[in-house]
C-alpha positions as CSV (number, residue, x, y, z in Angstrom):
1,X,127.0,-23.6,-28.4
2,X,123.8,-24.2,-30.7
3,X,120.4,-23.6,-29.9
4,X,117.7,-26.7,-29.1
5,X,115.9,-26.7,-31.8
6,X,112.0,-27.0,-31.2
7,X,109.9,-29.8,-32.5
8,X,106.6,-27.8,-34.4
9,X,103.4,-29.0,-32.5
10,X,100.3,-30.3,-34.3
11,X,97.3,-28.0,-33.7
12,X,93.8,-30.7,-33.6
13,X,92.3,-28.0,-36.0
14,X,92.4,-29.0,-39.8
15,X,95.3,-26.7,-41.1
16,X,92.7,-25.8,-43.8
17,X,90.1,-24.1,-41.4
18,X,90.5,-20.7,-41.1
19,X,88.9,-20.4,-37.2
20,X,91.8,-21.0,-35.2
21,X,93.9,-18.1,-37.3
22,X,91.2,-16.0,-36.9
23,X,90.7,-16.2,-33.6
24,X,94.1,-15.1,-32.9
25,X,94.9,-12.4,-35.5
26,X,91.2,-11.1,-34.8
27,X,90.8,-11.4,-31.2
28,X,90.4,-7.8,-29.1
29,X,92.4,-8.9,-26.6
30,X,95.4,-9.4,-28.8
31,X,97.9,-6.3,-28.7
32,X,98.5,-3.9,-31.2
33,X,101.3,-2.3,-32.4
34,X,99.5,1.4,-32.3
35,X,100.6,3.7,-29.0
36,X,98.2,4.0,-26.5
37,X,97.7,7.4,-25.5
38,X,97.0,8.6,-22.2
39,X,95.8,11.7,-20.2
40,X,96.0,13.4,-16.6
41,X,93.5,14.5,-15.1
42,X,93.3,17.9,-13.0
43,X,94.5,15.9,-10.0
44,X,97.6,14.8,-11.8
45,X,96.7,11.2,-12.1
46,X,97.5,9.1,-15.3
47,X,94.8,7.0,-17.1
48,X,95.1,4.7,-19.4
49,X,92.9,4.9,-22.6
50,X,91.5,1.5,-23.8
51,X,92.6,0.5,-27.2
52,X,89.7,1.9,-29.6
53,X,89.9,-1.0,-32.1
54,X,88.9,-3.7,-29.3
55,X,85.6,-3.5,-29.7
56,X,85.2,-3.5,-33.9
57,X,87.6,-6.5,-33.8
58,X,85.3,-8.4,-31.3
59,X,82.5,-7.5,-33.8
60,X,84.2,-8.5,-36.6
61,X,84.8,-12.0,-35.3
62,X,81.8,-12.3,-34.0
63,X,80.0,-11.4,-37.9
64,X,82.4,-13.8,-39.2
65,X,81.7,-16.7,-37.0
66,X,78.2,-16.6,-37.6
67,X,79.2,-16.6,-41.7
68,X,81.6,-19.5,-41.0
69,X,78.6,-21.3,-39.2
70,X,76.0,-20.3,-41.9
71,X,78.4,-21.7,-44.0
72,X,78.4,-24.9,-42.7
73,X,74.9,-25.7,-42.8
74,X,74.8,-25.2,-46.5
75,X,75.5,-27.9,-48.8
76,X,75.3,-28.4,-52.6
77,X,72.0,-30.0,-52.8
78,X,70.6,-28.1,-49.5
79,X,70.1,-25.4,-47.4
80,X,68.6,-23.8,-44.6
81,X,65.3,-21.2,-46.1
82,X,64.0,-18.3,-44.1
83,X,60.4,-19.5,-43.3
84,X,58.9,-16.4,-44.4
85,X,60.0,-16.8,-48.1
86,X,57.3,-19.7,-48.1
87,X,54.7,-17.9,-46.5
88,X,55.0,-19.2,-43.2
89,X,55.0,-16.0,-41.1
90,X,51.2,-16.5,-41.2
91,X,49.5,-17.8,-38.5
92,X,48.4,-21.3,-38.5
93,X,44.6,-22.1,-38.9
94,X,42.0,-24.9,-38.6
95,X,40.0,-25.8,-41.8
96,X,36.9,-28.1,-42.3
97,X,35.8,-29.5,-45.2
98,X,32.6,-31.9,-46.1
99,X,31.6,-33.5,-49.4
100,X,30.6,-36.9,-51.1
101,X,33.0,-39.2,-52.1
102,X,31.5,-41.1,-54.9
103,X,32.8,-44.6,-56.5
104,X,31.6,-45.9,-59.5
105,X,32.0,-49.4,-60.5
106,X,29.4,-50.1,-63.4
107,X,28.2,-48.4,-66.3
108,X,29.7,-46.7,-69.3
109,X,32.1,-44.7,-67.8
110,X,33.4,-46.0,-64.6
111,X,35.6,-43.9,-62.1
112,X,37.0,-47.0,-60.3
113,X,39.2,-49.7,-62.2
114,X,40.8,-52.9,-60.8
115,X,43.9,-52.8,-61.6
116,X,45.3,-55.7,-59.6
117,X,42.8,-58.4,-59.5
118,X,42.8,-60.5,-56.0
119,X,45.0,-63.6,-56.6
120,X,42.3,-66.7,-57.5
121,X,45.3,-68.9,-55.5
122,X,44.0,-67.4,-51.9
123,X,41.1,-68.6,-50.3
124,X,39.5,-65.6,-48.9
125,X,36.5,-63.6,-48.8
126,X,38.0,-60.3,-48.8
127,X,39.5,-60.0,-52.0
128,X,43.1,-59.6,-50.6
129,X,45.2,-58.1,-53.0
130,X,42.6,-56.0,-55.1
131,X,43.9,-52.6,-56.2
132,X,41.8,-50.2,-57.5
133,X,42.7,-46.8,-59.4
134,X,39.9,-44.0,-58.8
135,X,39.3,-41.1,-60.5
136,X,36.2,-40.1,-58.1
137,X,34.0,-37.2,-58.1
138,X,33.9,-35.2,-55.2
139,X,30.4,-33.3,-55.1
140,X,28.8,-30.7,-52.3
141,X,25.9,-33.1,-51.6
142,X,25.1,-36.4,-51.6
143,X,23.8,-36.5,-55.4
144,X,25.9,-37.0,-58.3
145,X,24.1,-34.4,-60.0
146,X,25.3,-31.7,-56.9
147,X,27.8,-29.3,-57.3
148,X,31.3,-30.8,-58.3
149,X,34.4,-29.4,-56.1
150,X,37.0,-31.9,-57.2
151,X,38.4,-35.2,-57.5
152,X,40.0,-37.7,-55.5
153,X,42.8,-39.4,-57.4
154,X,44.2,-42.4,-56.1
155,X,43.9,-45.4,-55.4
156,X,42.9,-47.9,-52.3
157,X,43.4,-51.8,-52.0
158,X,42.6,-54.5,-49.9
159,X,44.9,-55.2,-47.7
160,X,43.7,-57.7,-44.8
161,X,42.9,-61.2,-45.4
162,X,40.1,-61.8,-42.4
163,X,38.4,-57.9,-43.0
164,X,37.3,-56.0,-45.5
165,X,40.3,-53.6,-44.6
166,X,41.4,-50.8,-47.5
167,X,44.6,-49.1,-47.5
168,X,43.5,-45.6,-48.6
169,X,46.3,-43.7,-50.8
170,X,44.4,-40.5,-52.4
171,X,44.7,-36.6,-53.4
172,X,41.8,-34.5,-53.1
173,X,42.1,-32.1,-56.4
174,X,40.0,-29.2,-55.7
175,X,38.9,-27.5,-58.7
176,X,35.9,-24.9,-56.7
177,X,37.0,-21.0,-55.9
178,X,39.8,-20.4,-54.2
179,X,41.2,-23.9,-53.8
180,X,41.2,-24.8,-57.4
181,X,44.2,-26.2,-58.0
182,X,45.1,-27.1,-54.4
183,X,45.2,-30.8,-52.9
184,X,44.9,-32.6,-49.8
185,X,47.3,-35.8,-49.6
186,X,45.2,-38.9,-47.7
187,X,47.1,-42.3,-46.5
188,X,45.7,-44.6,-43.8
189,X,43.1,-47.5,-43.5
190,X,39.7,-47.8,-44.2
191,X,37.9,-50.3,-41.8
192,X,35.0,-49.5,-44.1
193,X,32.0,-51.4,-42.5
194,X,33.2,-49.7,-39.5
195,X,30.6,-46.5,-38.9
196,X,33.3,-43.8,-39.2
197,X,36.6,-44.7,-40.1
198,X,39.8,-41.9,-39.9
199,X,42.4,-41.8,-41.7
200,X,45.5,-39.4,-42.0
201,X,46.1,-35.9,-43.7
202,X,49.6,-36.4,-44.4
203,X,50.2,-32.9,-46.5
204,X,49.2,-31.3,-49.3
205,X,49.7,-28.2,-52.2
206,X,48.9,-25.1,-52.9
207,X,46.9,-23.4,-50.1
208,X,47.5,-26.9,-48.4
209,X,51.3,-26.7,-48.2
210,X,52.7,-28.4,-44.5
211,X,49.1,-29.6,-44.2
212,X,48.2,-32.3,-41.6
213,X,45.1,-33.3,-40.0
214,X,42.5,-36.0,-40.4
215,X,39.4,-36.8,-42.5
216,X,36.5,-38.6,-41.2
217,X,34.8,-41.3,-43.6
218,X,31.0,-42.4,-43.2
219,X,29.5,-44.6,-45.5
220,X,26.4,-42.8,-47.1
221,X,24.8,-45.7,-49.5
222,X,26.6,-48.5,-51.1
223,X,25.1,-51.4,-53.8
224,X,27.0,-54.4,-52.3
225,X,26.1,-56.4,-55.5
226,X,27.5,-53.9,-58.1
227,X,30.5,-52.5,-55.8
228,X,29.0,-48.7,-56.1
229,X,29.4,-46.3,-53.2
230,X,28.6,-43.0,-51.8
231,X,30.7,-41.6,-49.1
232,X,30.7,-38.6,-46.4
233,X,34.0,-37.3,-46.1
234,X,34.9,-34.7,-43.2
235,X,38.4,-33.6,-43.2
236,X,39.6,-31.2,-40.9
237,X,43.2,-30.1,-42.0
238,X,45.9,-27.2,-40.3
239,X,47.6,-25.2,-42.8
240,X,49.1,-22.1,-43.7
């Protein structure tokens, strides 16, 4: 009489994932092939020694799940980073900055350039479209002769058609003591006959890295027939 032959079942895991093997060859509960001594105690009475390899082979899976895990979240072009490797086991602190924010339209060497005239086809007072790129000083008072802590590099441009509206896209380059080289990333709007006017901290470099916060714009003196402006900046930024 011949034996039924068995139909091989499908497992749902891939048959190139190495889990479901190792959770059978590795698991402590699984017998081994190794005797399993025993001893009497004074009263005669047998007990049975647990298998000493149970517990290593429960710690081995368990070190080799979380490597099959870690493993997983990498990728070729990504990967998870211990946050201490970038500095951020630090705690997290509150910064405030104030300086003049100066924009210079006339003269020999100007620090704000239209780019991106307003379009002569639209008939609005606001100069809808304009783009300007700025290369503007950054200075501890109000004075353009005061001290000079860095640049804002940028540039902003009109973007409402009933309000003099600006959309505000700047770095603030510090070149003073210990924040030379470090920058402060600005992007928002600029109502600016508005009193003060807030706009984003959206991030940042060097001693600003993961910065975010807000800066607060007041409008110090302005020539409305030449374009020219001094502006209070207050920028209050979280970093690292």
């Amino acid at each position: 009489m011949m034996a039924p032959t068995t139909t091989p079942t499908h497992s749902s895991f891939s048959p190139l994932s190495p889990l479901p093997c190792l959770l059978i060859s590795l698991s402590p509960f699984t017998p081994f092939p190794l005797p399993n001594p025993s001893s009497s105690s004074k009263f005669g009475t047998k007990h049975t020694m647990p298998n000493p390899y149970s517990f290593l082979t429960f710690s081995l899976l368990l070190l080799l799940s979380f490597h099959l895990l870690n493993a997983q979240e990498h990728s070729q072009f990504g990967h998870a980073v211990d946050r201490k490797l970038l500095g951020l086991k630090r705690k997290e602190k509150l910064s405030h900055f104030k300086f003049y924010w100066h924009d210079i339209l006339t003269g020999r060497n100007p620090t704000s350039v239209s780019v991106v005239p307003p379009s002569l086809k639209l008939n609005t007072t606001t100069a809808f479209g304009l783009v300007n790129m700025i290369d503007n000083p950054l200075t501890l008072g109000p004075e353009l002769s005061s001290k000079l802590v860095g640049k804002a590099q940028g540039f902003y441009a009109s973007a409402s058609q009933t309000e003099i509206d600006l959309l505000m896209a700047m770095n603030f380059a510090f070149s003073d003591g210990k924040y030379n080289g470090s920058t402060i990333t600005i992007l928002g709007r600029n109502c600016v006959f508005n009193k003060v006017r807030e706009m984003p901290v959206i991030g940042g470099s060097g001693l600003f890295r993961f910065a975010r916060g807000y800066a607060e714009a007041r409008t110090h003196w302005v020539d409305f027939k030449s374009g020219d402006a001094i502006v209070e900046y207050n920028v209050y930024v979280m970093h690292y």
